[in-house]
KOLBA-33008 format. One record per residue (C-alpha): x, y, z; residue in one letter. Coordinates in steps of 0.1 Angstrom, whole numbers, plus 5000, padded with zeros to 4 digits. Layout:
BEGIN
XYZA
...
This chain:
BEGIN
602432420686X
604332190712X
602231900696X
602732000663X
606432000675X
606131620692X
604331460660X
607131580640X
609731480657X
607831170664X
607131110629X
611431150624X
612130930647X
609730630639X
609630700596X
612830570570X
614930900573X
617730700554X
615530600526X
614030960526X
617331130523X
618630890500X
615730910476X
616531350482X
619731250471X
618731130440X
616431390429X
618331650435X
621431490419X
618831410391X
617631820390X
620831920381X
621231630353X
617931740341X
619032160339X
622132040322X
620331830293X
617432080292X
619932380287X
620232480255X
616132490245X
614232510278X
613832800295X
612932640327X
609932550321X
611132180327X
612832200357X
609832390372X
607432060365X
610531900378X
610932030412X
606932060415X
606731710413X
609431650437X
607331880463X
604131680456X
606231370459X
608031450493X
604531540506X
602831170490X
606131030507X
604631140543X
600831070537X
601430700524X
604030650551X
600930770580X
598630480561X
598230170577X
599129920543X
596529640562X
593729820557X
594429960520X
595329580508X
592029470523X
590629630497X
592629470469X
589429400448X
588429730447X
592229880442X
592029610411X
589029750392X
590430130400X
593230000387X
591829860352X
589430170350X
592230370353X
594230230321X
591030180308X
590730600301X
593730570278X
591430430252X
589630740253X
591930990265X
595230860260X
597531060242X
601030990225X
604331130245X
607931190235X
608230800232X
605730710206X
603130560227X
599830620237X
600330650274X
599430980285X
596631150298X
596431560298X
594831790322X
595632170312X
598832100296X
599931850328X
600431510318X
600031210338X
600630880329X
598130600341X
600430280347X
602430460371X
599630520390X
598230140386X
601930030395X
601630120425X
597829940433X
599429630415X
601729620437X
599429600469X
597229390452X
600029120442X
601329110477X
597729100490X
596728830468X
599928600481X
600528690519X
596528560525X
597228220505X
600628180518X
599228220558X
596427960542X
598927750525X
597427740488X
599527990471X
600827680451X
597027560439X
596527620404X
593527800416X
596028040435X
598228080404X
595528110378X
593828420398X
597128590403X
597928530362X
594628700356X
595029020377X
598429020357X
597128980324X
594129190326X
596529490333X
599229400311X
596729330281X
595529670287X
598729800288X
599529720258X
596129740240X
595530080251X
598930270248X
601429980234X
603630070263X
605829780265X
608029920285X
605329970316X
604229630308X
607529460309X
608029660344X
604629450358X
606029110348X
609429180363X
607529310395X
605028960395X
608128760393X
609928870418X
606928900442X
605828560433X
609428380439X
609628580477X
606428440482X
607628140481X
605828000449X
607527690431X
610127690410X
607627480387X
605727700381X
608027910368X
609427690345X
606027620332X
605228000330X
608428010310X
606927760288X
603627930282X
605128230275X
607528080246X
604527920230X
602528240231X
605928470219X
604828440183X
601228610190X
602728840212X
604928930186X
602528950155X
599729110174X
600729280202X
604029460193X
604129740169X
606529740136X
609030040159X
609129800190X
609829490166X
612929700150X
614129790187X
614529460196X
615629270168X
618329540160X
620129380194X
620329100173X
620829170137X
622729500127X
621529470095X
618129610104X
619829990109X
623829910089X
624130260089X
623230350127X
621130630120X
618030510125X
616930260151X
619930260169X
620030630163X
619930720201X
621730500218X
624330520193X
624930880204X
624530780240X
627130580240X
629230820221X
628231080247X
629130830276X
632430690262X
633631070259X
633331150295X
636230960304X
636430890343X
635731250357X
633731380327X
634131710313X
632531930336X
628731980340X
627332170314X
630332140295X
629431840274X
629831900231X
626631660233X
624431750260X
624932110256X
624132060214X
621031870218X
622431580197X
620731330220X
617031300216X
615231340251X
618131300274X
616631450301X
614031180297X
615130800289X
618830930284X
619531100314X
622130880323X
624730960289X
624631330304X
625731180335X
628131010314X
629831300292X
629531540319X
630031380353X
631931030338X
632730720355X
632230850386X
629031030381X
627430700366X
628830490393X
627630720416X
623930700403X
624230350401X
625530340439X
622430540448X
620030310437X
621430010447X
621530150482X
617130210477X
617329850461X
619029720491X
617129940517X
614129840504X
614629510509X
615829530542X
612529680553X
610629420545X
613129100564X
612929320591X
608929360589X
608529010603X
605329030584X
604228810549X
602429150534X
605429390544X
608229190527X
606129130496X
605629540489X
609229630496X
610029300472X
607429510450X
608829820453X
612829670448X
611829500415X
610429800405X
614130060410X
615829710395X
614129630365X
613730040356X
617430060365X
619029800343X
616629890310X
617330240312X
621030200318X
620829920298X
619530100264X
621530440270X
624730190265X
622929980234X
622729660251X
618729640258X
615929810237X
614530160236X
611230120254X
610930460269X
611530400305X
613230610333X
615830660354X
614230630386X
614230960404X
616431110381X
614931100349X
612431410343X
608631270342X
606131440374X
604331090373X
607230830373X
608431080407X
605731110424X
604930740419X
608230640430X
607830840460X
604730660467X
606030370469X
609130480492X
606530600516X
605030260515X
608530100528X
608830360550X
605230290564X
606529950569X
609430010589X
606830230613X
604629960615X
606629660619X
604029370629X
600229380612X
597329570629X
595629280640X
598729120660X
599829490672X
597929400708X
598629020711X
């Protein structure tokens, strides 16, 4: 028992209890959202997934945080064709969600969704890929660059193939960029991706998007696709409705007209936030936003501090990751960037978008317990 007792307390001394408690914070404060927006047509049976995903999640948290992240990005060959085989079962699994797309797989009425899962090898694998040609000083060869764009566009290709989940896909780019620029490759090469990627828009756009996701985003642009707001910009018409009525307090949990008459379609999913909004007002968005710009800024403070290549690149990784999923979601609940059906991090409801995130916190916090490389640990 006394050793049980010392590897605890060890294990709190040495892990990220601040990013642990923080990403608590979250969930919880996201549990309640979730039992407020559920309210009126659930009978629990939401919440229940909810907090069961939370426990798996805490208890992935500690696991990934006891693995040494040298030994699993060794492997990043492997973790890459688990990770394609993985997507690769939505083509004969896959099944649609509340969103549309073909993203899900089922398992006695539990769904899980594949790219979260892959998000989180993708992430290894990119920081792999650049921390061994940064140390050998080729991560600016074309050679370099070409083998990280494949890895990239094997998974996001099959992203989209599979499930036409743009959203996930959009989530990998933003994570390769941001990787990529704190790896230090050149600014050329971004401008030249940039370039490629303009020339390649229109066959993206013909043969890769479907007719919904062409309407989402040129609605931004052109009001004339949806004049009468009730059909594209349906949802986040009433989100913003719903958000602009909370005021700067809100109007009490469970006390929204909105959230309590189901007038938002799944807000406990991609609209979480304009319950937040009605309900809990200024303050309660602010404070979400607060929240996970502290994990944002946590995150990256990990990885300076990991004096390692590898280290900084996963919490970069993981960073991009609560960014890019922050400002979308947020983004599309006030009408200002397409409905692509991602979450809230750690708030939203979704077992597999927790759990993964909770992964990938217990990767950072694996970092901060192993600040220097296994293989310079004795020099």
């Amino acid at each position: 028992m006394r050793k049980v007792f010392d590897a605890v307390h060890r294990y709190v001394r040495e892990s990220d209890m601040f990013l642990f408690v923080t990403c608590l914070f979250c969930t919880v404060y996201g549990i309640i959202l979730i039992s407020s927006a559920t309210r009126v047509y659930d009978s629990g049976r939401l919440l229940a997934v909810q907090i069961a995903a939370v426990i798996i999640g805490i208890a992935l948290y500690v696991l990934t945080s006891l693995i040494d992240i040298d030994i699993i990005a060794d492997k990043y060959k492997l973790l890459f064709i688990v990770g394609a085989a993985v997507i690769c079962t939505l083509f004969i699994w896959g099944q649609e969600g509340d969103t549309g797309n073909r993203a899900w797989l089922r398992f006695f009425g539990i769904g899980i969704q594949p790219a979260e899962i892959v998000k989180i090898l993708f992430i290894v694998i990119i920081a792999r890929m650049i921390s061994v040609r940064r140390d050998r000083r080729t991560l600016n060869s074309v050679g370099s660059i070409f083998q990280l764009m494949f890895v990239f566009g094997v998974y996001f290709a099959l992203l989209l193939i599979s499930s036409s989940d743009l959203g996930s896909a959009l989530v990998y780019a933003f994570i390769l960029i941001v990787m990529m620029f704190m790896g230090g490759v050149y600014l050329r090469w971004f401008a030249l991706g940039g370039a490629a990627l303009a020339a390649a828009a229109p066959l993206i756009w013909s043969f890769m998007l479907s007719e919904k996701q062409k309407l989402r985003i040129l609605v931004l642009f052109d009001p004339s696709v949806d004049p009468t707001g009730l059909d594209t910009m349906w949802q986040a018409n009433q989100s913003k409705l719903a958000i602009s009525s909370g005021g700067f307090l809100g109007k009490g949990l469970f006390r929204g007209r909105m959230t309590q008459s189901d007038l938002i379609p799944q807000q406990h999913t991609d609209f979480i936030f304009s319950a937040a909004g009605e309900e809990l007002g200024f303050v309660g968005c602010i404070t979400i936003i607060a929240l996970l710009l502290i994990l944002v800024a946590r995150c990256l403070y990990v990885g300076v501090k990991s004096n390692n290549t590898l280290g900084l690149l996963v919490c970069s990784g993981v960073a991009a990751t609560l960014i890019f999923q922050t400002l979308e979601n947020v983004g599309m609940c006030l009408g200002l960037t397409p409905v692509i059906g991602l979450t809230l991090p750690l708030f939203s409801y979704g077992g597999s978008s927790v759990v993964s995130i909770y992964i990938l916190m217990g990767l950072v916090s694996g970092i901060k317990m192993r600040p220097r490389p296994s293989r310079l640990r004795n020099m």
